[in-house]
C-alpha positions as CSV (number, residue, x, y, z in Angstrom):
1,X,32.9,50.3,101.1
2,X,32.5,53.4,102.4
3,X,34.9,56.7,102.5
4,X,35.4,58.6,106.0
5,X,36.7,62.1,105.0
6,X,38.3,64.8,107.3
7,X,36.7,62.3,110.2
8,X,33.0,62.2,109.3
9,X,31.5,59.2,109.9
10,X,33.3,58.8,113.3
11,X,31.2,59.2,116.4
12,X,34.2,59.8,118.9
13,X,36.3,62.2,119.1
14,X,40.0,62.4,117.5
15,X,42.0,61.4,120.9
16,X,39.4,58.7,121.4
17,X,40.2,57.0,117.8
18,X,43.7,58.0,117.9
19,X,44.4,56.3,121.2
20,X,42.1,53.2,120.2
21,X,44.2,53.3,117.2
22,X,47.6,53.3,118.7
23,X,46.3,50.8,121.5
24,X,44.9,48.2,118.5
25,X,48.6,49.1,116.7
26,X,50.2,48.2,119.7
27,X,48.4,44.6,120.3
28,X,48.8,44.0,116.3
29,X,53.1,44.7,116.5
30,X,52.8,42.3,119.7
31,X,51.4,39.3,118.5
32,X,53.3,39.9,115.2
33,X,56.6,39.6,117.7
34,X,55.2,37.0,119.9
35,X,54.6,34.9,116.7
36,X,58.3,35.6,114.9
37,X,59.9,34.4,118.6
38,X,57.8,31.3,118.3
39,X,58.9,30.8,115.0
40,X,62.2,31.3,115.5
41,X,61.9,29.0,118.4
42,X,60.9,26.3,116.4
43,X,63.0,26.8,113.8
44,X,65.9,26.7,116.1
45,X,64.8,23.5,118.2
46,X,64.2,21.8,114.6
47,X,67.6,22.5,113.8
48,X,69.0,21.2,117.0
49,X,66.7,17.9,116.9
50,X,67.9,17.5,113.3
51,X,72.0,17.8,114.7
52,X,71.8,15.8,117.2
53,X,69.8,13.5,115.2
54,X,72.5,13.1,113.1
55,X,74.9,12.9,116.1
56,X,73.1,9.9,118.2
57,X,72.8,7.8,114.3
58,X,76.3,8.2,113.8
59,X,77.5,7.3,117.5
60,X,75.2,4.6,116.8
61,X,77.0,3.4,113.8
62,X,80.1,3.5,115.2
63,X,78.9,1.3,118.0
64,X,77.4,-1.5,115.3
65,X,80.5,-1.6,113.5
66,X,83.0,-1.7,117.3
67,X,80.0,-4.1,118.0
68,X,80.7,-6.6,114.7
69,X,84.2,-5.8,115.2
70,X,84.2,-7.4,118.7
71,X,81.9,-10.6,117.3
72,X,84.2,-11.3,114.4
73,X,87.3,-11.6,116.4
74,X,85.3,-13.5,119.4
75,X,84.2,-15.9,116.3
76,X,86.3,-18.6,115.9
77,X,86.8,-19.8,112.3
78,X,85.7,-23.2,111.0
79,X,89.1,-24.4,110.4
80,X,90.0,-23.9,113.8
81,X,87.9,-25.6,115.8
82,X,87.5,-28.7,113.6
83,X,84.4,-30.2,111.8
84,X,81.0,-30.4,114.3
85,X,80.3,-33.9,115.8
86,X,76.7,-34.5,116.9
């Protein structure tokens, strides 16, 4: 790889490769940012999915066990209603 020293090598002048410089800087730090925020949106959104997640399974539970609750005390024991005639 080559060395450029004191700006040899260049064809442009200084203010040309310093503002192409600052310009290409500029775009770099963006996309750097754009890509953290998307990140951090997804890393958020996977941590709200994974909560309520959790939330919907447990109201879900609750209901199965209200649910077999209900059923047991709708269920009439054997005893009570006698033996089956056919």
């Amino acid at each position: 790889m080559s060395q450029v020293i004191d700006g040899e090598g260049y064809k442009c002048r200084s203010k040309v490769l310093a503002a192409f410089f600052k310009k290409s800087r500029d775009r770099w730090k963006l996309r750097c940012l754009e890509g953290k925020q998307f990140l951090k949106r997804l890393t958020n959104r996977a941590a709200w999915l994974e909560t309520s997640r959790d939330e919907w399974k447990a109201y879900a539970r609750q209901l199965e066990d209200e649910l077999r609750q209900l059923r047991g005390e709708q269920t009439p024991s054997a005893s009570e209603t006698g033996p089956r005639r056919r």
